[in-house]
N, C-alpha and C positions, 0 to 999 in steps of 0.2 A: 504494500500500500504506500510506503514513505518513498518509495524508488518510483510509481507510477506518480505522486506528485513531485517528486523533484526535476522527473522527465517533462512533467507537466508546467513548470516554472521555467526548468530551461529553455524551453522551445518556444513559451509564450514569451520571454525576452528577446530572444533575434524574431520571434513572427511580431512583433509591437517597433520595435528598435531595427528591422534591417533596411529601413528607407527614415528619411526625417519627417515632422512633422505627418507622418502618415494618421489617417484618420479610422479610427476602432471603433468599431461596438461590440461592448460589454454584453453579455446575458448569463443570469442566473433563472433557470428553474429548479423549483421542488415539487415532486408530487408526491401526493401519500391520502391514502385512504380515510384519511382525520379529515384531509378539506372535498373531501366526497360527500358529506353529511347525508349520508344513505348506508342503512347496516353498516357500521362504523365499526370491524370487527378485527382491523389489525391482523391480517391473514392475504392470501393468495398476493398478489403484485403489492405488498405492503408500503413502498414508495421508492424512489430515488432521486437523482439528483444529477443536474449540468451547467459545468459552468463554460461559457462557450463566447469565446474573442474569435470577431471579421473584422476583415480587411479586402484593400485591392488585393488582388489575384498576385502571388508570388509568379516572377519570371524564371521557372525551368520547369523542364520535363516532368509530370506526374501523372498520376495513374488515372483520371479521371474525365468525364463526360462533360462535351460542352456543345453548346449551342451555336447556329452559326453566326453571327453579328450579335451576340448578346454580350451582356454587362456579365462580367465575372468577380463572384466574392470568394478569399479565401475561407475555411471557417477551421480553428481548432479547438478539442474538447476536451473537459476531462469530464467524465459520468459514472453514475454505478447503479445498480439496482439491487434489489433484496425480497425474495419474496417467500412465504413461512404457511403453513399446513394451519389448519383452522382451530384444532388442537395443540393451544401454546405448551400450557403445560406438563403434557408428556415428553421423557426426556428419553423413550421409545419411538421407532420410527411406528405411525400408526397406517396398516394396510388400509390403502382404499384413501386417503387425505395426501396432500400434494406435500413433496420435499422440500424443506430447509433449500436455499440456494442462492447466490450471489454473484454479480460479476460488475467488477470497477476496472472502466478503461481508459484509453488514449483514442480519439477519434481526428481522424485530418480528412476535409475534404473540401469540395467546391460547391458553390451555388453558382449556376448559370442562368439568368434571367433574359428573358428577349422581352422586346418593345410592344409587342402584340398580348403579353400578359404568358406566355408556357414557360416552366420552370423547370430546369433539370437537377437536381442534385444529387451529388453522389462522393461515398465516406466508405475510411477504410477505417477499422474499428481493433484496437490490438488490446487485449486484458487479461486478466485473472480469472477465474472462478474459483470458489472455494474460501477466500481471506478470513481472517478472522475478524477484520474490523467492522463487516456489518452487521455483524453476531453482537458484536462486543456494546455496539451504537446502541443497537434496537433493547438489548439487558438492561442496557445503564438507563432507558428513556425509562422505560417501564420500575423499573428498580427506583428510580426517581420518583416517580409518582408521579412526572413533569406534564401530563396532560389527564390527571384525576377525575378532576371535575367533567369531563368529556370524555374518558373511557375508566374502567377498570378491568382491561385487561391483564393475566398474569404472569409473568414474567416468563419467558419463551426458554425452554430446559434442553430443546434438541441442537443445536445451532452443528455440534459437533458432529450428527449425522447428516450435515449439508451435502450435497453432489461435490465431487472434488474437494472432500474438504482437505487442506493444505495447499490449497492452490493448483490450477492448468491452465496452461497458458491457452487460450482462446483467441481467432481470427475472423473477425466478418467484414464481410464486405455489401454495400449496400446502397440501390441505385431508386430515383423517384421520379417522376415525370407525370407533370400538370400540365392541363392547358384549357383555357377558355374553349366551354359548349357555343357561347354567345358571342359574335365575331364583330359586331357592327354596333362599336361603342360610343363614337364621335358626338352623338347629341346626347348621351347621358355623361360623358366627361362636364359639360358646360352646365351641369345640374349640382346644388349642393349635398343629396341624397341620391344612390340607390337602392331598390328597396330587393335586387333577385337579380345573383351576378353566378351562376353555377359555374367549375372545372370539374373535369375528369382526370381521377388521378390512377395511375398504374405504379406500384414499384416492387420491388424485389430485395428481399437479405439471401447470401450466399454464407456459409462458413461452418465451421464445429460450433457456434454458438446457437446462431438458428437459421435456418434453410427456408423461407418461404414465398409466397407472390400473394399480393394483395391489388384488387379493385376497390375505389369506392370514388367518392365526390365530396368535391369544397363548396358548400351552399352559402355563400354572403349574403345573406338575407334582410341587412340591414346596415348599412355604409351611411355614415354621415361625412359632410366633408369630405367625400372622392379621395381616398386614400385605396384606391383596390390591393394595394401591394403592403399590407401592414403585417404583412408576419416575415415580408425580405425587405420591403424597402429601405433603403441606408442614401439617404442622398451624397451625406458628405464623400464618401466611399465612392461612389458609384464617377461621381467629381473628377477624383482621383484616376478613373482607369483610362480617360484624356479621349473618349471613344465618340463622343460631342461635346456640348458645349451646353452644362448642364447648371441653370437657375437654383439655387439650393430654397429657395421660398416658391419656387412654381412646379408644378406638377409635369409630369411626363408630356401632359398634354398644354402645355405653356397657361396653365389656372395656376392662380396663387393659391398657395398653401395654406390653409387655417392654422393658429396652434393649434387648434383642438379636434381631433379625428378618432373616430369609431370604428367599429365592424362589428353585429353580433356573427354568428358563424355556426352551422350544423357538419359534422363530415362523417358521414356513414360508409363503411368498411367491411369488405367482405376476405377473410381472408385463407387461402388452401394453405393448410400446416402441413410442410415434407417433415421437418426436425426440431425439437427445441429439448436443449441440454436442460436446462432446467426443472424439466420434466423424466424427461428418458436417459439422460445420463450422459457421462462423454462420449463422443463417436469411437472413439478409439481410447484402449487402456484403461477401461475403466473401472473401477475398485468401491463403487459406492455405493455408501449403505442400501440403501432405499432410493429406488426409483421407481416410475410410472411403467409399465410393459408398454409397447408401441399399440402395441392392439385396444389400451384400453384410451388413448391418445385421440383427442376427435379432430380430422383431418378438416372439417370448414370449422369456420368461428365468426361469428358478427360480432363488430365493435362500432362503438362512435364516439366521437368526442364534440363538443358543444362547449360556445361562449364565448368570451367579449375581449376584444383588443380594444387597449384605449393609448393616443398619441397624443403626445403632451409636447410644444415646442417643437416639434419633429427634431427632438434630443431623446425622449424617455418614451421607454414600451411599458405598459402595464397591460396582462394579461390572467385570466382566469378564463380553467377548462375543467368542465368535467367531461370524463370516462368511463366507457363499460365496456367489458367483455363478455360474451358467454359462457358458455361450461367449455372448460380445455380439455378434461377427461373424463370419463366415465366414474361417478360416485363425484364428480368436484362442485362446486358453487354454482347454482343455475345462473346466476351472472353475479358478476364482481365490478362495483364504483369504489372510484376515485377522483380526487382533485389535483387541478395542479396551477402552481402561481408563477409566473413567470415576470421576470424584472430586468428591463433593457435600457442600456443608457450606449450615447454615442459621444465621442468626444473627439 
């Protein structure tokens, strides 16, 4: 863990520092099933965490997907996640409930944006499984009492029969691709509201962490202030990659920028499960206690996530989403919420 953040500090000093006055933005989320306020039970995708610095696009050779004539952001992460069997207090692996499991990584990739609104993104993901640090986090919340008043749940006994426990090194790779269903924008750019702005989204994770392909759509449902690009847009950044001649107070579509901009947002998610370690264990070598049989693994899943970006100055992101999943496996949670709060600043 202290090796993945110090690679995580080095690399965010030459990615912030390897040009001058280069212009970043900052983002922290958390999610976790406390700001889900729905069956609040500390179990299945229990929460995690990313802290994630962009930029212009670094000049050399790398492994990723880009657009033709679009604006390119660098993006690098550090993140992890933690997710725990609904059964805290057995310190038995219990048959038929989901395993202890963890993984905190190093993520590098691109965001490729074009003019017309399609989005490609795509990240290579290198980490851990197994650590003991998110065992040790989630003990100490609970052992605290630090969120009482709002759960009593009781202090999590299995951590030690997690997947991997002492660590494996894990590789994904993973590619995303949006793009506007609605093509002919011109007279809603010059409007202060739109109220139904759909994308189709396709993407793909490859690797020993998890294997799978997901459909679904980004429903904007509710845009104040013409902001359509509020979960990428970075003007100063964008400034930067010298590709036009870009107004930091006017919009794509030469409108002046409000400080203050919305979006409420729907995105429903179909997803075909090939693999997920978390569940079924490592693909290769693997030694641990307790895992799911693939047979009892459910190969689709519907998820969605919902809710509100708010742009402050076009300097600060403030977001809130909630989360569901369906059942992952046979005997597991008919569906699992969560929240998540997301905090972006540019500078």
């Amino acid at each position: 863990m202290k090796k993945l953040i110090f690679c995580f500090i080095f690399f965010s000093c030459n990615f912030l520092w390897s040009q001058e006055n280069v212009a970043t933005k900052i983002i922290f989320t958390h999610e976790n099933d406390l700001l889900g306020f729905i069956n609040n039970d500390d179990d299945n995708y229990t929460g995690g965490f990313s802290f994630e610095l962009q930029r212009a696009e670094l000049n050399f050779i790398q492994p990723f997907f880009k657009l033709a004539n679009a604006k390119n952001i660098q993006r690098i992460t550090l993140a992890g996640a933690g997710y725990t069997p609904q059964n805290l207090a057995a310190s038995a692996p219990i048959i038929g409930d989901r395993p202890y499991a963890s993984f905190v990584y190093l993520g590098y990739g691109l965001i490729s944006i074009h003019k017309n609104g399609a989005v490609l993104t795509s990240e290579l993901n290198i980490g851990l499984m197994g650590l003991s640090a998110p065992g040790k986090l989630q003990s100490w919340i609970h052992s605290s009492k630090l969120f009482k008043a709002i759960t009593d749940r009781p202090v999590p006994e299995g951590w030690h029969n997690q997947i991997a426990n002492g660590g494996a090194l894990m590789v994904n790779y993973n590619v995303k691709y949006s793009f506007n269903l609605i093509k002919n924008k011109e007279k809603e750019a010059e409007r202060n509201i739109s109220y139904f702005d759909p994308s189709f989204t396709v993407s793909a994770d490859l690797g020993n962490y998890m294997t799978n392909i997901n459909l679904g759509l980004y429903l904007d449902l509710f845009n104040l202030n013409n902001n359509p690009s509020l979960e990428y847009d970075n003007r100063a950044i964008q400034k930067q990659l010298n590709l036009e001649n870009i107004d930091l107070k006017k919009s794509e579509n030469n409108v002046p920028l409000k400080k203050f901009s919305m979006n409420l947002f729907f995105k429903p998610n179909l997803r075909f499960n090939i693999y997920n370690a978390t569940l079924q264990g490592l693909l290769f070598n693997d030694s641990s206690i307790y895992k799911i049989p693939a047979s009892e693994v459910k190969t689709f899943l519907f998820e969605f996530n919902t809710g509100l970006n708010f742009n402050f100055n076009n300097k600060w992101l403030v977001r809130y989403t909630l989360s569901a999943r369906s059942r992952e496996f046979k005997g597991g949670k008919s569906m699992h919420y969560w929240g998540g709060l997301t905090i972006g600043y540019t500078r």
